[in-house]
N, C-alpha and C positions, 0 to 999 in steps of 0.2 A: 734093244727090242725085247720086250717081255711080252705075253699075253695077246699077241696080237697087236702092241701099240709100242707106237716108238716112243722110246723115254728121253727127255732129258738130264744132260748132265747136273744142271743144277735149276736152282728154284727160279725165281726172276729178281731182280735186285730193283727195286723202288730208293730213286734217293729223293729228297724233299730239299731244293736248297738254299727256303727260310731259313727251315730249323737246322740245317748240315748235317743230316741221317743219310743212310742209306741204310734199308733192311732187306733181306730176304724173304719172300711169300711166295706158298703156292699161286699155280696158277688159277683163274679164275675168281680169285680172290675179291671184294669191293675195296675198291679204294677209301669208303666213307669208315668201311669199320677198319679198314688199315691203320686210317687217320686217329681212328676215336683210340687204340689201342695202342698206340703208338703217341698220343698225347700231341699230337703233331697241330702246328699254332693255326691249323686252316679253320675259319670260322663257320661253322651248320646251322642254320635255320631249319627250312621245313622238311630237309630230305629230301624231297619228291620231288625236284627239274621242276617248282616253280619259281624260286624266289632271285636265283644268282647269287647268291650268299657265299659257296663255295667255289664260284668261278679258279681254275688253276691256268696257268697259262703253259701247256708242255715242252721241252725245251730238248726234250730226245723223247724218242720210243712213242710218237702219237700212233703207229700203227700197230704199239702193243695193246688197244687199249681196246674195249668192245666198241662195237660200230653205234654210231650217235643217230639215236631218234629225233624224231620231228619235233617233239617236247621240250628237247633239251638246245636243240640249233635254235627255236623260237626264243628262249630263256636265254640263250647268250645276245642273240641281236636284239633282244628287247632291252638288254644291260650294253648295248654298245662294244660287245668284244668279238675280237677278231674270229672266226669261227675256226680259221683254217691254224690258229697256235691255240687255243681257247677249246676246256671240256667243263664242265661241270663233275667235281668230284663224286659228289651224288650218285650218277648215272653210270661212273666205272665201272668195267669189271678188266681188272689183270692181267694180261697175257702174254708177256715178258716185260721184257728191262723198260723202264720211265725213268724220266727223270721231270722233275715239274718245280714250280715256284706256288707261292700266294698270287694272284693277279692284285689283289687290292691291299 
């Protein structure tokens, strides 16, 4: 507890288990530039929750992940995937431990 705010012991661990990473990131972090800096094999088109290009499928920690817009649940049933294992990496932000795959 500093400042008024309770700290965590440590950062949140992201693994990836296409590529078999796992990294450390603050929290609140985007998953798209986790991805881009981290060279990580998930493929990006337009960014913005329209295309499904980066569909991931979560496989732990879907409730660390920020809560899913209207934008982005349209973009997954419009690409046919499950919504309730199914994010778009695009629209992430961080908020402890994930673990996720490639869906495609």
């Amino acid at each position: 507890y500093k400042n008024g705010l309770f700290l965590r012991d440590s950062m949140p661990n992201v693994t990836f288990t296409t590529d078999e990473k796992t990294c450390e990131v603050p929290e609140r972090k985007d998953l798209k530039e986790l991805c881009h800096e981290t060279h990580a094999s998930l493929p990006f088109s337009c960014q913005n929750g329209d295309c499904g290009t980066c569909i991931i499928e979560v496989e732990e920690g879907a409730e660390n992940l920020s809560s899913m817009g209207s934008k982005e649940k349209q973009t997954l049933e419009m690409n046919s995937a499950d919504i309730s294992k199914c994010r778009l990496a695009c629209q992430c932000k961080i908020n402890g431990d994930i673990k996720f795959s490639n869906y495609y």
